[in-house]
DSSP file (Angstrom, degrees, kcal/mol; ACC not computed):
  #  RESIDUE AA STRUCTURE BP1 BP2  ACC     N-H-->O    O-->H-N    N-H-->O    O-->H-N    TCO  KAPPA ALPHA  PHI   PSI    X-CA   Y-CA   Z-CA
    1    1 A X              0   0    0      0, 0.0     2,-0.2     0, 0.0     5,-0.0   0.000 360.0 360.0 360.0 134.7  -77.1  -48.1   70.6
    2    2 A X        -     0   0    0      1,-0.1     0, 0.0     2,-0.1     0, 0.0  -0.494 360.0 -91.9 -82.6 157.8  -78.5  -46.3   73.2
    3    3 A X  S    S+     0   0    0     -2,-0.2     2,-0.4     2,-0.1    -1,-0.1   0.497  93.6 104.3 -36.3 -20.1  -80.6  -47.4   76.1
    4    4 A X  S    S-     0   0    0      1,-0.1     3,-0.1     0, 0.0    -2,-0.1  -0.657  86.9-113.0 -72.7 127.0  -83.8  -46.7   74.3
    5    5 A X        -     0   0    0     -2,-0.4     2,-0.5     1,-0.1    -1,-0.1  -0.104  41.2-101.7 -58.7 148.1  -85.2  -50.2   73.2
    6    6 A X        -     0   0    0      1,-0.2    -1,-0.1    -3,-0.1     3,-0.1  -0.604  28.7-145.4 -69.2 144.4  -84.9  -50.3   69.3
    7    7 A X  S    S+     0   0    0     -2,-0.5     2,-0.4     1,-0.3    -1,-0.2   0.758  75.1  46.0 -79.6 -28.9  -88.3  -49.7   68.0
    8    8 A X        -     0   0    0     -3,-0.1    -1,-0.3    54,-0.0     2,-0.2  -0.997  64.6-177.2-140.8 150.5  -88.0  -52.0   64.9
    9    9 A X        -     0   0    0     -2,-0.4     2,-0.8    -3,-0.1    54,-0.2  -0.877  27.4-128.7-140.8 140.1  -86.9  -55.1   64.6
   10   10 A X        -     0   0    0     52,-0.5    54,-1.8    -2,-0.2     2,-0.3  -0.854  25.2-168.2-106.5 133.3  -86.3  -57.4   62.2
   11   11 A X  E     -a   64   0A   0     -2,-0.8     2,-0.6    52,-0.2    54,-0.3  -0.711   0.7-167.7-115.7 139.7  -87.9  -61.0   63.0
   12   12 A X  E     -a   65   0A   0     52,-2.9    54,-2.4    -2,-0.3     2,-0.4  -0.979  14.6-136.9-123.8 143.3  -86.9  -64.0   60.9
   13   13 A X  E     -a   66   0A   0     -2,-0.6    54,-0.2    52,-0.3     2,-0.1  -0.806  19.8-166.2 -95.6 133.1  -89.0  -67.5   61.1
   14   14 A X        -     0   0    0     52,-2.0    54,-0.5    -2,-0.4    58,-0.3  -0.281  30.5-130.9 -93.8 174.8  -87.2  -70.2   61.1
   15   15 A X  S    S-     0   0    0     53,-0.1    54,-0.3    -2,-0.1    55,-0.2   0.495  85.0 -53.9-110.1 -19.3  -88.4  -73.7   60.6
   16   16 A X  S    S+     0   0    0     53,-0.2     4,-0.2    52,-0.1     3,-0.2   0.149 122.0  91.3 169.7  -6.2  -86.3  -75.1   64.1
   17   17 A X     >  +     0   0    0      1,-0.1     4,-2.2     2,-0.1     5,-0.2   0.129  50.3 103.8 -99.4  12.5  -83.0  -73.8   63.2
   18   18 A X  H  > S+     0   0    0      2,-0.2     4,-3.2     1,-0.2     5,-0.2   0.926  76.7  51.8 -78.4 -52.7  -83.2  -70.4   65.0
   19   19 A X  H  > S+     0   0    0      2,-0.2     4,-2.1    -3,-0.2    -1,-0.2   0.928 119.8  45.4 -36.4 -55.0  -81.0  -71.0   68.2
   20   20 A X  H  > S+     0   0    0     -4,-0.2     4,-2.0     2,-0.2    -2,-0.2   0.914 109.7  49.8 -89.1 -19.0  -78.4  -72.3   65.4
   21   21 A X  H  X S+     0   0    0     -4,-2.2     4,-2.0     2,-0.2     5,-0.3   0.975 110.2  50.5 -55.5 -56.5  -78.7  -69.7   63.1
   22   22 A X  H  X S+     0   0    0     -4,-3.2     4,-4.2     1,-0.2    -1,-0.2   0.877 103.0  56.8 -42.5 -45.5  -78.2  -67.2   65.8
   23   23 A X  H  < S+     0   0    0     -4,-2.1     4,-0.3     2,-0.3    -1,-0.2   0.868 110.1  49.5 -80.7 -32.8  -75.1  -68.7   67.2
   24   24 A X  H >< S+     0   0    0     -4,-2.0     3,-4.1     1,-0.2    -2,-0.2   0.897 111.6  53.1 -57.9 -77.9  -73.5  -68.3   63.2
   25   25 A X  H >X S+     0   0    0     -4,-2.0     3,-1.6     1,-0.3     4,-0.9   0.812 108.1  40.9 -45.8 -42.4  -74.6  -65.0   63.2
   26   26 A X  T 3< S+     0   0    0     -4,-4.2    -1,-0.3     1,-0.3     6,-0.3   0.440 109.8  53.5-101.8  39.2  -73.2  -63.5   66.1
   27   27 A X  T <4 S+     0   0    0     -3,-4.1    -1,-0.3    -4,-0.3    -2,-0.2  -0.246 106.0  60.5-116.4  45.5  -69.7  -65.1   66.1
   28   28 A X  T <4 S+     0   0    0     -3,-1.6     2,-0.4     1,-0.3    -2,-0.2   0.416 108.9  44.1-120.2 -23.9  -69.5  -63.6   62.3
   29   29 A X  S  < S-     0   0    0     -4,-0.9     3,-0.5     1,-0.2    -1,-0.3  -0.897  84.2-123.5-134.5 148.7  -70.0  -59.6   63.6
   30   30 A X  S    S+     0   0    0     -2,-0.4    29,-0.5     1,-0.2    30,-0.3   0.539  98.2  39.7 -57.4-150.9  -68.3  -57.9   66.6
   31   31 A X  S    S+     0   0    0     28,-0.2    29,-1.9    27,-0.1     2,-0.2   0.474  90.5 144.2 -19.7  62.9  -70.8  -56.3   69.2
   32   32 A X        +     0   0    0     -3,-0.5    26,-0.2    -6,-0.3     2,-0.2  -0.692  17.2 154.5-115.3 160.9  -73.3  -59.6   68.8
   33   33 A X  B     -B   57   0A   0     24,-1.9    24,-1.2    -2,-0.2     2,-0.1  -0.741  46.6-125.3 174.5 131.6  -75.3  -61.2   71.4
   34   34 A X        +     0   0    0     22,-0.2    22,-0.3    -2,-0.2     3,-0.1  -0.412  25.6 179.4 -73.7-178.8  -78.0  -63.1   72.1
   35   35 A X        +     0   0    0      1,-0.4     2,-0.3    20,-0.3    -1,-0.1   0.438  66.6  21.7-154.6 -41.9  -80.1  -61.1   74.8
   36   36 A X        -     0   0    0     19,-0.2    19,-0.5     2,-0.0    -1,-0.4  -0.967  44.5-174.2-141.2 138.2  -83.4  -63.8   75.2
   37   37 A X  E     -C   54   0A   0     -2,-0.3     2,-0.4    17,-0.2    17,-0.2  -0.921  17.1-177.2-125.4  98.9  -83.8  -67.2   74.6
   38   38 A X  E     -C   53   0A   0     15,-3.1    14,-2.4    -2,-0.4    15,-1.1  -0.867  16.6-155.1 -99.2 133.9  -88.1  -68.2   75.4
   39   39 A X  E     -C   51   0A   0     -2,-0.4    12,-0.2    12,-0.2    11,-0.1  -0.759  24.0 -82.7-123.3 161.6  -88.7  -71.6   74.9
   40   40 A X        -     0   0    0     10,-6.6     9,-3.0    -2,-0.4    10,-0.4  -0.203  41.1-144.8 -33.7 105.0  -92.0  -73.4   74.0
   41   41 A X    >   -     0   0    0      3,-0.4     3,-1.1     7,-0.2     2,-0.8   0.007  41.3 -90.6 -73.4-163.7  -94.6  -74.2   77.2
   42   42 A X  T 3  S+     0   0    0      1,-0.3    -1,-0.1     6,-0.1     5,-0.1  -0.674 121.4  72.4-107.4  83.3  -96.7  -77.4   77.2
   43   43 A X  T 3  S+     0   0    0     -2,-0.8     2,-0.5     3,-0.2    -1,-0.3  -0.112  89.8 149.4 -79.7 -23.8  -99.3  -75.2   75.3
   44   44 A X  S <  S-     0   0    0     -3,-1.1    -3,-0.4     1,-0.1     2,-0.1  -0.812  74.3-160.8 123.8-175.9  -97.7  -75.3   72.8
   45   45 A X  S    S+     0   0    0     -2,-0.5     2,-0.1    -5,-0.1    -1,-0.1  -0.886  92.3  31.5 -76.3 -10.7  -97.2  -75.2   69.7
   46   46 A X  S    S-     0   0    0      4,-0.1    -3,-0.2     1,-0.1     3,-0.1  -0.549 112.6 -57.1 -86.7 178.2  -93.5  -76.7   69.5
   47   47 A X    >   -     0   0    0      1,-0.2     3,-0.8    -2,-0.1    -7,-0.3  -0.291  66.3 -99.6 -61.1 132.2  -92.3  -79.2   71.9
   48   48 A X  T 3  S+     0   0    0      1,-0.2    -7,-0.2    -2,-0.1    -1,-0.2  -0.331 108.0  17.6 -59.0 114.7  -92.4  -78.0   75.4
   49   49 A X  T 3  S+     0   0    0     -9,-3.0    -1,-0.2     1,-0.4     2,-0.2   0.317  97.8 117.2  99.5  -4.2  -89.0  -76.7   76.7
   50   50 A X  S <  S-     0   0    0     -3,-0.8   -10,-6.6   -10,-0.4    -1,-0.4  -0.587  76.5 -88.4-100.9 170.2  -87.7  -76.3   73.1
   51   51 A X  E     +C   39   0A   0    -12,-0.2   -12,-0.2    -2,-0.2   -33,-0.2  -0.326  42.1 172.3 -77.6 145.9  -86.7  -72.6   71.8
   52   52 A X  E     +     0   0A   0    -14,-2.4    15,-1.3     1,-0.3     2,-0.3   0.759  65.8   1.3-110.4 -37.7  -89.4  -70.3   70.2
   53   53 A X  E     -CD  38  66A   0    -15,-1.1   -15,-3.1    13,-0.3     2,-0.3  -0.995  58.6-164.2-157.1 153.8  -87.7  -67.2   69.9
   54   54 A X  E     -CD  37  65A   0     11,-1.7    11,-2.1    -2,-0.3   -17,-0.2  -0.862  11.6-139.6-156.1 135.1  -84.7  -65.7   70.5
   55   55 A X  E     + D   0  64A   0    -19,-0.5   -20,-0.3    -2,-0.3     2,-0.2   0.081  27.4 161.5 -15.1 149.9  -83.3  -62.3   70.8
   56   56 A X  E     - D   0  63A   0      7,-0.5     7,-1.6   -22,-0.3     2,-0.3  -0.769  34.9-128.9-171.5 173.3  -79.9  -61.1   69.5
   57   57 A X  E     -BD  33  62A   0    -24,-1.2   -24,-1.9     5,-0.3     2,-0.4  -0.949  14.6-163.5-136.3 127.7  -77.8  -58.1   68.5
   58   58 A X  E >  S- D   0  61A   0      3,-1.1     3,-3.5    -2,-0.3   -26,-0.1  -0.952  95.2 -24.3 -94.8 109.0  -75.7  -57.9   64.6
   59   59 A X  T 3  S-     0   0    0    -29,-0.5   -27,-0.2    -2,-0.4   -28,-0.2   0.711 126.7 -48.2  46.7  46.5  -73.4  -55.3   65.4
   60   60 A X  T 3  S+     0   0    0    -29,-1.9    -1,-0.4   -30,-0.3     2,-0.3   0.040 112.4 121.3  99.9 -17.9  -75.6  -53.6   68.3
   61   61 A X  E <   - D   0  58A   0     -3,-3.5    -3,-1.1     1,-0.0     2,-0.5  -0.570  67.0-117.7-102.3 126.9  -78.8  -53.8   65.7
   62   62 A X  E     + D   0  57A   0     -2,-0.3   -52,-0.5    -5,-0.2    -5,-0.3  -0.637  39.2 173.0 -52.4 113.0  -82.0  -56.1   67.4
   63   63 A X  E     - D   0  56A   0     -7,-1.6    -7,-0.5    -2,-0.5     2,-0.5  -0.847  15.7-161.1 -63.1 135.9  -82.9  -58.9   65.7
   64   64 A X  E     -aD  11  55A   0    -54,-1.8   -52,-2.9    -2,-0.2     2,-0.4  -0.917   5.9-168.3-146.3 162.0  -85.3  -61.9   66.4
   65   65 A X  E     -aD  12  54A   0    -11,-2.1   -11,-1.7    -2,-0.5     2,-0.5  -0.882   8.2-158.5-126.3 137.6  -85.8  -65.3   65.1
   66   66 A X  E     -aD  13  53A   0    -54,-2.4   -52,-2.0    -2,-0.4     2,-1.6  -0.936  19.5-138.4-116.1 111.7  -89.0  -67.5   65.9
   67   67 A X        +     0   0    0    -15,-1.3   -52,-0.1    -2,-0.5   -54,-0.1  -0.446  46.3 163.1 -56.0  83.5  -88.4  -71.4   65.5
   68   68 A X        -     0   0    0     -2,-1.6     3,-0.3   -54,-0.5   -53,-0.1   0.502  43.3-106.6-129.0  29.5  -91.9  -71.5   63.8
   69   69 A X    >   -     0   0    0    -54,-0.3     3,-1.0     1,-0.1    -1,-0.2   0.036  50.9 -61.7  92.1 166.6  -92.3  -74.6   61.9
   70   70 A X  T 3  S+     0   0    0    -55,-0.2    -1,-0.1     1,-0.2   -55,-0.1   0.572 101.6 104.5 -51.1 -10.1  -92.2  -75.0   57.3
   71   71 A X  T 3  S+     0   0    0     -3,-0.3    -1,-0.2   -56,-0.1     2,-0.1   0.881  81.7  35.1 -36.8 -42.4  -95.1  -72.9   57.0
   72   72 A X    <   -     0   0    0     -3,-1.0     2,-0.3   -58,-0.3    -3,-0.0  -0.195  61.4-174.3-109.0-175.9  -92.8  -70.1   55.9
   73   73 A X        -     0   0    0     -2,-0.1    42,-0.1    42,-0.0   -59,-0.1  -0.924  28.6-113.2-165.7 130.9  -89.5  -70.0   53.7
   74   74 A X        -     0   0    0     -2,-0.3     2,-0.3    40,-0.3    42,-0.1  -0.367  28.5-169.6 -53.2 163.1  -87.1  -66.7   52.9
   75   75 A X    >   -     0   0    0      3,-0.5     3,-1.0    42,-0.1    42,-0.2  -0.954  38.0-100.8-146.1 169.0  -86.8  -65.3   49.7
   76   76 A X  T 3  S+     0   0    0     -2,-0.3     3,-0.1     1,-0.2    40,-0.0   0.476  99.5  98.1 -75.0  14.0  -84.5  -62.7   48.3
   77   77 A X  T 3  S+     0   0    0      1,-0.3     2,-0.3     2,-0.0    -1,-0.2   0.847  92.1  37.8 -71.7 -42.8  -87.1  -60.3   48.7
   78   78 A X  S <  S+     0   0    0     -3,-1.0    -3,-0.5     2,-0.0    -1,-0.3  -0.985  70.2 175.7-132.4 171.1  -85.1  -59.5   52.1
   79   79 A X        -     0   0    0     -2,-0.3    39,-0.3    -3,-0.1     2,-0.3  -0.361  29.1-128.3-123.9 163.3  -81.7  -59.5   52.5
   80   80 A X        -     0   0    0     37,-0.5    39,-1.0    -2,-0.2     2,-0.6  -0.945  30.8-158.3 -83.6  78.0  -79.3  -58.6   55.2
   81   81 A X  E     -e  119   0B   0     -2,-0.3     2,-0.6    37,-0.2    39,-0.2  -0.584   8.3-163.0 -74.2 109.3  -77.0  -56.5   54.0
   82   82 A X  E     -e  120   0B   0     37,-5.0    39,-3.3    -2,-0.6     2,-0.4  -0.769  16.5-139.5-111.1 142.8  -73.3  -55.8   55.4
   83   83 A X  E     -e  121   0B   0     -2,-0.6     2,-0.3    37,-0.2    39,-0.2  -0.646  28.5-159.1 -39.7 109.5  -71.0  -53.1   54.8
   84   84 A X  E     -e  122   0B   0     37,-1.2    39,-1.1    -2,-0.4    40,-0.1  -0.727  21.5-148.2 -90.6 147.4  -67.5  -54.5   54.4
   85   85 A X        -     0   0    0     -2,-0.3     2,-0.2     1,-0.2    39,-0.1   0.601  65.9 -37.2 -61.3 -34.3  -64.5  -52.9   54.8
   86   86 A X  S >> S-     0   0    0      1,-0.2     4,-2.3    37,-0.1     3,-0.5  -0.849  76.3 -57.7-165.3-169.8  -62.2  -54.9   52.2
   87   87 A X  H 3> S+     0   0    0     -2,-0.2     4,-2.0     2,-0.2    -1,-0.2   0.955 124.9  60.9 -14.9 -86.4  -61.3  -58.0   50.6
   88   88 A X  H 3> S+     0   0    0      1,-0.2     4,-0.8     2,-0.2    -1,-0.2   0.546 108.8  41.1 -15.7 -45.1  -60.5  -59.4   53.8
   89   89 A X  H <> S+     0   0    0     -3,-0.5     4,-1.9     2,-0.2     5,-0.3   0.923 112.4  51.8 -69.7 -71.5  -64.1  -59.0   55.2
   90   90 A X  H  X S+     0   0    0     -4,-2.3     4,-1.7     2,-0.2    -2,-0.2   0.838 112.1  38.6 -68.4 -26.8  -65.7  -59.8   52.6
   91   91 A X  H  X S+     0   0    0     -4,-2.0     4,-1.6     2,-0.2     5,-0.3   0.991 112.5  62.2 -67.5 -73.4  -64.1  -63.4   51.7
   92   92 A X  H >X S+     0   0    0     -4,-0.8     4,-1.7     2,-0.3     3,-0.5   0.661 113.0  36.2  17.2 -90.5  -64.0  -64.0   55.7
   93   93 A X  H 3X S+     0   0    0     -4,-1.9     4,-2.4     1,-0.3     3,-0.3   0.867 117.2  55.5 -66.8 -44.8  -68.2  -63.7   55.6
   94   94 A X  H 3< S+     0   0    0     -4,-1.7    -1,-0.3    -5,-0.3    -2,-0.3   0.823 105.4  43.0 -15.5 -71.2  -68.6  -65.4   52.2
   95   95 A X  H XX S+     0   0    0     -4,-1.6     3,-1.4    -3,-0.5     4,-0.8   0.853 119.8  49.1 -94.3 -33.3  -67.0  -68.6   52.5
   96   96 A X  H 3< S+     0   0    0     -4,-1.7    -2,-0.2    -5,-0.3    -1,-0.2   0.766 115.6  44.1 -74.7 -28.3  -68.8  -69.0   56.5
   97   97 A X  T 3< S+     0   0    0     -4,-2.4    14,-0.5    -3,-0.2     6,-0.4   0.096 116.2  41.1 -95.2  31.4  -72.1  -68.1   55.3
   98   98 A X  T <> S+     0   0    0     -3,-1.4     4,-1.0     4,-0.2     3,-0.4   0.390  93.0 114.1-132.5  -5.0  -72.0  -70.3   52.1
   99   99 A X  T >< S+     0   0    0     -4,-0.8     3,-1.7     1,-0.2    14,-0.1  -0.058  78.1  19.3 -53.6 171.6  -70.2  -73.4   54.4
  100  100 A X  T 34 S-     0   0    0      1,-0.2    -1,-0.2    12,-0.1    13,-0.1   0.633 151.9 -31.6  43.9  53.3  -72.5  -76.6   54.9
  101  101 A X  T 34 S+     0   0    0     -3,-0.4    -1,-0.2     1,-0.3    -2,-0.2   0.551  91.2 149.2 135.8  43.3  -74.8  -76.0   52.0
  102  102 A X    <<  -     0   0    0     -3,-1.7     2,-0.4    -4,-1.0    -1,-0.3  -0.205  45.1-127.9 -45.0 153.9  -74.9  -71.7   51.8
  103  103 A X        -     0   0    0      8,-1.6    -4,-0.1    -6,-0.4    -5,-0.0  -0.895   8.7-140.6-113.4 109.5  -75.5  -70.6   48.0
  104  104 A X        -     0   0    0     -2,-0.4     6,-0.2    -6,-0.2     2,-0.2  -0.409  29.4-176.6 -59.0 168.4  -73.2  -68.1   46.4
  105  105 A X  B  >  -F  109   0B   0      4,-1.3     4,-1.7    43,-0.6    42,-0.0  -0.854  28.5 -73.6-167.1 145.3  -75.2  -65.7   44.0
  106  106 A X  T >4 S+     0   0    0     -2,-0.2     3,-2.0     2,-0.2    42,-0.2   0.397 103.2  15.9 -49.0 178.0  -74.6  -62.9   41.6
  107  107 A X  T 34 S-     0   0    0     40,-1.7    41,-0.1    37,-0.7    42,-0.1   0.673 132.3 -53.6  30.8  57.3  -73.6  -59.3   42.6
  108  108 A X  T 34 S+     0   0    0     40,-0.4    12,-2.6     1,-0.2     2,-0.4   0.830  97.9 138.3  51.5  33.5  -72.5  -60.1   46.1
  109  109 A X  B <<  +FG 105 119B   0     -3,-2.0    -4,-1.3    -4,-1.7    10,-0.2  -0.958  26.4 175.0-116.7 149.3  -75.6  -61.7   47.2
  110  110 A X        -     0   0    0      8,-2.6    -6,-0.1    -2,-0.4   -12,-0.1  -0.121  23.6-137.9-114.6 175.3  -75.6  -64.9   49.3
  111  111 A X        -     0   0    0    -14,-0.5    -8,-1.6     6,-0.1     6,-0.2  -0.013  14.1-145.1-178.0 155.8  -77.6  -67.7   51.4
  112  112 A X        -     0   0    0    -10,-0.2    -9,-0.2     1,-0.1   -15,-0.1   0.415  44.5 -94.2 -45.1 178.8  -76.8  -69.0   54.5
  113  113 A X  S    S+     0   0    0      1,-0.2    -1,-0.1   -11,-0.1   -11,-0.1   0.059 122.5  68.3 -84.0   7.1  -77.8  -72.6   54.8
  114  114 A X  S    S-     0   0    0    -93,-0.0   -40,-0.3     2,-0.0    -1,-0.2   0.660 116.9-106.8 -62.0 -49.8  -81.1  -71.4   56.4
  115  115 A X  S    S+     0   0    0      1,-0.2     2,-0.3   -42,-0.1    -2,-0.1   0.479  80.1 133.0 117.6  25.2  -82.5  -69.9   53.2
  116  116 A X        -     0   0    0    -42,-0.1     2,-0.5    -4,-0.1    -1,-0.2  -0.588  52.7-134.1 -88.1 163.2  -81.7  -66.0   54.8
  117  117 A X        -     0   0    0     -2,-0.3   -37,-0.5   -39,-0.2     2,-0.3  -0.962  20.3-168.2-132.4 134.6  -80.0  -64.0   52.2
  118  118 A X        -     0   0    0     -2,-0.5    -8,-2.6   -39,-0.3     2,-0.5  -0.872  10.3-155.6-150.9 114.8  -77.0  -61.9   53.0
  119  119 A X  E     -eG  81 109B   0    -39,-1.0   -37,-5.0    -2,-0.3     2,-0.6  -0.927  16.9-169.6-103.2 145.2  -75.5  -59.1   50.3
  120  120 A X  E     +e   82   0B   0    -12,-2.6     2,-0.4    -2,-0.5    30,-0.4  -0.984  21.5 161.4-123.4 121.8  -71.8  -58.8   51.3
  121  121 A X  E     -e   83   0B   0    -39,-3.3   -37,-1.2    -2,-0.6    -2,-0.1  -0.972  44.1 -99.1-149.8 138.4  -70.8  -56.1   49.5
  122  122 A X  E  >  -e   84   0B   0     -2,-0.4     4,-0.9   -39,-0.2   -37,-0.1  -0.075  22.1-136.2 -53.9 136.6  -67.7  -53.4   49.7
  123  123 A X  H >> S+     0   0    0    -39,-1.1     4,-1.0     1,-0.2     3,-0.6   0.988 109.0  58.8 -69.6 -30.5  -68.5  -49.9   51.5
  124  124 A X  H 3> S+     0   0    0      1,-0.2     4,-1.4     2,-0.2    -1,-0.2   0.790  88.7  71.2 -58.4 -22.7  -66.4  -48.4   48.3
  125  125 A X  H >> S+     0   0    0      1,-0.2     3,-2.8     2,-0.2     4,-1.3   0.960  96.6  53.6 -39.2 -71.4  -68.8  -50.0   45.9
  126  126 A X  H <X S+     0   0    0     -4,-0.9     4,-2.0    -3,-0.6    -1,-0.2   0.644 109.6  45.3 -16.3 -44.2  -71.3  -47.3   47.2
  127  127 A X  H 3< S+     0   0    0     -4,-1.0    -1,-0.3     2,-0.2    -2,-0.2   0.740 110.6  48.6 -88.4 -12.8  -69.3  -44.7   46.5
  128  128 A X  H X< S+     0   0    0     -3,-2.8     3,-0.5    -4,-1.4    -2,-0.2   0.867 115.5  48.6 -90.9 -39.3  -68.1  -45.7   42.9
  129  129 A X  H 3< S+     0   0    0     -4,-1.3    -2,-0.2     1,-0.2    -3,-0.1   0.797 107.0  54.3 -73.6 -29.2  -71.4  -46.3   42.0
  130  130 A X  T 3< S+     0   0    0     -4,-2.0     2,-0.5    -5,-0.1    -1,-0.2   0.211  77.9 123.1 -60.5   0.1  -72.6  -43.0   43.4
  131  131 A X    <   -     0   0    0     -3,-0.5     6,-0.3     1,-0.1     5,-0.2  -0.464  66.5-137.5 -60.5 107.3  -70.0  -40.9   41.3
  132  132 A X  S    S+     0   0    0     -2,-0.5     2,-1.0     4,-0.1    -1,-0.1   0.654  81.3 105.1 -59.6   2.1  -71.8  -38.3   39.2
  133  133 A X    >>  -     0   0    0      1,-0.1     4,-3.2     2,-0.0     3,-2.0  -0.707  63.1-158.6 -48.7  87.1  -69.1  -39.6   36.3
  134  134 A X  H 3> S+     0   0    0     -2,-1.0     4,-6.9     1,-0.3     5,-0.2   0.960  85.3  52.8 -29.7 -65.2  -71.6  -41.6   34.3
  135  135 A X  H 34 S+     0   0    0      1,-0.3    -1,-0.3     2,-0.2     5,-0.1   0.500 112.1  41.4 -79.6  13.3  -68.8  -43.5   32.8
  136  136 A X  H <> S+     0   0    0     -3,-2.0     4,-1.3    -5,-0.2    -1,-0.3   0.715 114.1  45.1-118.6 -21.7  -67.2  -44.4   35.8
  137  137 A X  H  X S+     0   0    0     -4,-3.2     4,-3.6    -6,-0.3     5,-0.4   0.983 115.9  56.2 -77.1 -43.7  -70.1  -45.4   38.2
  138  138 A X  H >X>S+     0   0    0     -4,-6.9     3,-4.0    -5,-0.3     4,-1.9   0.861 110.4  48.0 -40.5 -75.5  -71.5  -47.5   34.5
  139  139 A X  H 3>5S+     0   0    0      1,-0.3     4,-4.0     2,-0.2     5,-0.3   0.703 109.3  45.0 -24.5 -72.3  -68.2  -49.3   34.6
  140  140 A X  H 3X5S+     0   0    0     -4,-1.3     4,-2.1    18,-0.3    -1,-0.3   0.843 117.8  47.3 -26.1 -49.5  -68.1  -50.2   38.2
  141  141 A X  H XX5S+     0   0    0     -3,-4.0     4,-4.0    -4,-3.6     3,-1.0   0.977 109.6  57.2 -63.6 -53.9  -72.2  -51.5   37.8
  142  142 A X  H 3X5S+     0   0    0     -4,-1.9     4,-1.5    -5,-0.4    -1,-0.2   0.867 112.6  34.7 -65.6 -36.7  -71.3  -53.3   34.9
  143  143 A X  H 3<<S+     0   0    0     -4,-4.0    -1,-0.3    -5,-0.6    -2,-0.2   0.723 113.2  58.4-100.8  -5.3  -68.4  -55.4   36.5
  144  144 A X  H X< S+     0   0    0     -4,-2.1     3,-1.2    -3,-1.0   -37,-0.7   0.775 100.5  53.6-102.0   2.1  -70.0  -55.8   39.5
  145  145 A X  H 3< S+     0   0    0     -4,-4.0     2,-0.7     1,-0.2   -38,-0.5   0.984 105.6  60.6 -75.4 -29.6  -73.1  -57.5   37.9
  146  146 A X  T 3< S+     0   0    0     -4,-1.5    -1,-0.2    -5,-0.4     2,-0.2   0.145  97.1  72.6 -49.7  17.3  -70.8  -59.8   36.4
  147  147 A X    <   -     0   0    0     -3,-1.2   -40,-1.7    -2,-0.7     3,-0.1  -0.679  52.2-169.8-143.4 157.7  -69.6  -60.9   39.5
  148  148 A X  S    S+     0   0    0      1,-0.5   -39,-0.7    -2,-0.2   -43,-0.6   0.696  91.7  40.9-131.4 -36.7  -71.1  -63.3   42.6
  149  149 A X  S    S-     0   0    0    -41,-0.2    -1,-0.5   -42,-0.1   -42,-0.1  -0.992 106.1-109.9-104.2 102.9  -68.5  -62.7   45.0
  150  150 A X        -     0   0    0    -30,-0.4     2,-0.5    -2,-0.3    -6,-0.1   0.121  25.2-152.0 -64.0 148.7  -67.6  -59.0   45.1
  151  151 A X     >  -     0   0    0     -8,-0.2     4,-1.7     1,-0.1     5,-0.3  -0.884   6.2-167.6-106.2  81.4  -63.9  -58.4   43.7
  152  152 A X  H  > S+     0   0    0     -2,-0.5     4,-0.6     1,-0.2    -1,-0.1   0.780  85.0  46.6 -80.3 -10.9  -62.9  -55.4   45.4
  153  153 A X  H >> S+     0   0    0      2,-0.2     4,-2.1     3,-0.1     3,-0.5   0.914 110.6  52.6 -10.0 -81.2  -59.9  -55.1   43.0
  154  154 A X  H >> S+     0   0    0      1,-0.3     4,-2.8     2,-0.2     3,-1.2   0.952 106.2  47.3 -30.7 -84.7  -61.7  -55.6   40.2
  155  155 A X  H 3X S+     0   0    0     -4,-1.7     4,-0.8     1,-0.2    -1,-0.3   0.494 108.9  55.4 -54.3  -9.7  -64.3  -53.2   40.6
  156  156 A X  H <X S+     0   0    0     -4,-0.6     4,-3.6    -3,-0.5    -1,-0.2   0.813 109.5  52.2 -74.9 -28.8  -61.6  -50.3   41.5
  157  157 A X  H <<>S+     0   0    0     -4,-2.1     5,-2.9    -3,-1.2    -2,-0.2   0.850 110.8  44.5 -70.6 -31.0  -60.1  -51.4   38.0
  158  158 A X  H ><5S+     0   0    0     -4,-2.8     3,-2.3     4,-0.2   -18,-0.3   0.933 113.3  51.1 -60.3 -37.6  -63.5  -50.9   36.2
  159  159 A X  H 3<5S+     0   0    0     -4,-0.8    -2,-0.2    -5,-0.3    -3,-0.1   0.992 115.9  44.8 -62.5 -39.2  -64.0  -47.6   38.1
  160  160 A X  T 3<5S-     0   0    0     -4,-3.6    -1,-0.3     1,-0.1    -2,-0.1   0.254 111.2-118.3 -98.9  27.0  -60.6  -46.7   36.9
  161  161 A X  T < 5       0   0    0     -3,-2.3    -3,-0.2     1,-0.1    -2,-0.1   0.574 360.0 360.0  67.3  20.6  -60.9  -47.8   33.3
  162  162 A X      <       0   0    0     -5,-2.9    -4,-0.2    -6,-0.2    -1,-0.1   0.473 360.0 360.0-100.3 360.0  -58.1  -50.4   33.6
């Protein structure tokens, strides 16, 4: 990322869990970091000295997350979505964002034990599904909607009729 502040950011509410949320996410992605931590004054409205927001970097991209009481909840309406390289990757972030009471959920979609949702999904997917070969990109959709946790096996053996 270059020296120009990112211009958009994606900000997540928390109910109090933002400080631990953060600290899963950035020991899961390489060039993470928190950057600010601001914590509550005696105005208010959380507890004076506890954290309200904090800063961070997913793989160089700005994030922030606002401890900002139940008002609010996720939904899968967004997602976080990572680019995997393989297998490897993707079982790695799977089983750490579904530990302590994560949800698996079809077609490579997740969430954490926050309520965030996370698709973990193979970069080759993209490409199988992007094939102008009708009958190979169907094949490929068709087994990964059958799926909850991407099978990047699998789906090269749909793409490839096997």
């Amino acid at each position: 990322m270059s020296a120009q502040a990112q211009k958009i950011k994606t900000f997540l509410w928390y109910d109090s869990q933002a400080e631990e949320a953060v600290a899963l996410y950035t020991s899961l992605f390489d060039n993470s970091r928190v950057t600010t931590v601001q914590r509550y004054g005696e105005e208010g409205p959380g507890e004076p000295g506890s954290v309200m927001v904090v800063e961070f970097e997913l793989a160089g991209q700005s994030f922030i997350a606002l401890n900002g009481g139940p008002e609010f909840k996720f939904t899968e309406a967004i997602s976080l979505s990572v680019d995997c390289e393989g297998q490897q990757e993707i079982d790695d972030l799977w089983d750490r964002l579904t530990a302590d009471g994560g949800e698996p959920g079809p077609c490579g979609w997740l969430r954490d034990k926050y309520g965030l949702s996370w698709q973990i999904v193979p970069r080759v997917l993209n490409e199988m599904i992007g094939d102008p070969d009708p009958a190979k990109s169907g094949r490929a959709m068709k087994a990964m909607l059958g799926m909850g946790k991407l099978d990047v096996q699998a789906l090269k053996d749909a793409y490839d009729g096997k």
